[in-house]
C-alpha positions, 0 to 999 in steps of 0.5 A: 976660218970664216966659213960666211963668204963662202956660204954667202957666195954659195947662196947668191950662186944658187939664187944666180943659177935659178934666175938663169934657168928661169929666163933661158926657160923662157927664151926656149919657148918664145925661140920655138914658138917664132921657129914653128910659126914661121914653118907654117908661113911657109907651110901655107904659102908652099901648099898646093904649089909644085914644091910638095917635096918643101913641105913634106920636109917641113911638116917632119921639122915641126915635130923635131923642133917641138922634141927640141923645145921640150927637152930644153923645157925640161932640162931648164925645168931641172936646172931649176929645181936643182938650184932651188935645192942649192938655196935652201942648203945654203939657207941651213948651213947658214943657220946651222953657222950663224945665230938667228939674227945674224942670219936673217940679216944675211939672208935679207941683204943678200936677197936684197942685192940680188933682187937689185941685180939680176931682177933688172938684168933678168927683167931687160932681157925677158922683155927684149927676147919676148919682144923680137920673138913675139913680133916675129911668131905673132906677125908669122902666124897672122900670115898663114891664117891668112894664106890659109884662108885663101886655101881650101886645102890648108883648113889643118894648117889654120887650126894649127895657126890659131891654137898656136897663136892663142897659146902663145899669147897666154904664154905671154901673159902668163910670163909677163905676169910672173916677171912684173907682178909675182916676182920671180925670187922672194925678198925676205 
C-alpha cells in the first residue's frame, strides 16, 4: 500500500487547520474590539442622561465580552499549537517512509501549493474582516472620545477610548506585519 497520499494529505490538513486558527484568531480580536467600541459610543453618549439603568447594563457586557474574547484567543491559540504538532508528525512519518530527497521534494511541493492557495485565501479575507471591523472600531471609538470630551463626567470612558484605540491600531500593524512581510507558514 502507498502510504505517500496519505501522509500528503495529512500534511496539507495540518498546515490547512493551522492557517485556520490563525485567521479565526484574528477575526475574534478585531470582532471584539468593534463590539466594546461600540458599547462605548453608547456608553458616552447615555452618560448622564435618564437611562442610567442602559449603562450600568453596559458596563457589565464589556468585561463579558472581553471573557468571550479571550477564551476564543485562547482556544484558537490551542488549535494552533495543536496543528503545529500535526505538521511536524507528518514531517517525521514522512522522512521515516521516504529517503531524503524524496522527501524534501514532497515537502517543497506541498509547501508550494498551499502557499499559493490558502496564502491567498487567508490573505482576502484577513484584509476584508480587518477592514469592515477597523472602520467600524476605529470610527466608534473617535465618537466616544468625542462625546466624552464634551462630559465632565465621562473622563474614565475616554481613557478607556484612547487605550483602546491605540492598542487597536497596533494590533493592526502587528497582523498586517505578519500577514505581508513575515508570512505566516514557511515555503521550503
Amino acid at each position: 500500500m502507498d502510504l505517500i497520499p496519505i501522509l500528503l494529505e495529512e500534511y496539507k490538513a495540518a498546515h490547512a487547520e493551522r492557517l485556520n486558527a490563525i485567521q479565526s484568531r484574528h477575526t475574534v480580536l478585531t470582532f471584539g474590539f468593534s463590539s466594546i467600541g461600540l458599547l462605548l459610543t453608547f456608553l458616552a453618549s447615555m452618560r448622564g442622561k435618564s437611562n442610567e439603568a442602559l449603562t450600568i447594563l453596559s458596563l457589565y457586557i464589556i468585561p463579558f465580552l472581553c471573557i468571550i474574547i479571550g477564551y476564543s484567543y485562547w482556544l484558537d491559540t490551542e488549535r494552533q499549537i495543536k496543528s503545529q504538532h500535526s505538521i511536524v508528525k507528518s514531517e517525521y512519518k514522512i522522512n521515516q517512509y521516504c529517503n531524503p530527497d524524496q522527501s524534501q521534494s514532497f515537502k517543497k511541493i506541498l509547501n508550494s501549493s498551499i502557499a499559493f492557495d490558502q496564502d491567498k485565501e487567508l490573505r482576502f479575507q484577513t484584509i476584508i474582516y480587518q477592514v469592515l471591523f477597523s472602520l467600524v472600531a476605529i470610527i466608534s471609538l473617535m465618537i466616544t472620545i468625542f462625546e466624552s470630551l464634551s462630559s465632565p463626567y465621562n473622563w474614565m470612558i475616554l481613557i478607556i477610548s484612547i487605550l483602546l484605540m491605540v492598542g487597536f491600531f497596533l494590533f493592526i500593524l502587528i497582523v498586517s506585519y505578519q500577514i505581508f512581510f513575515k508570512k505566516l507558514f514557511t515555503t521550503s
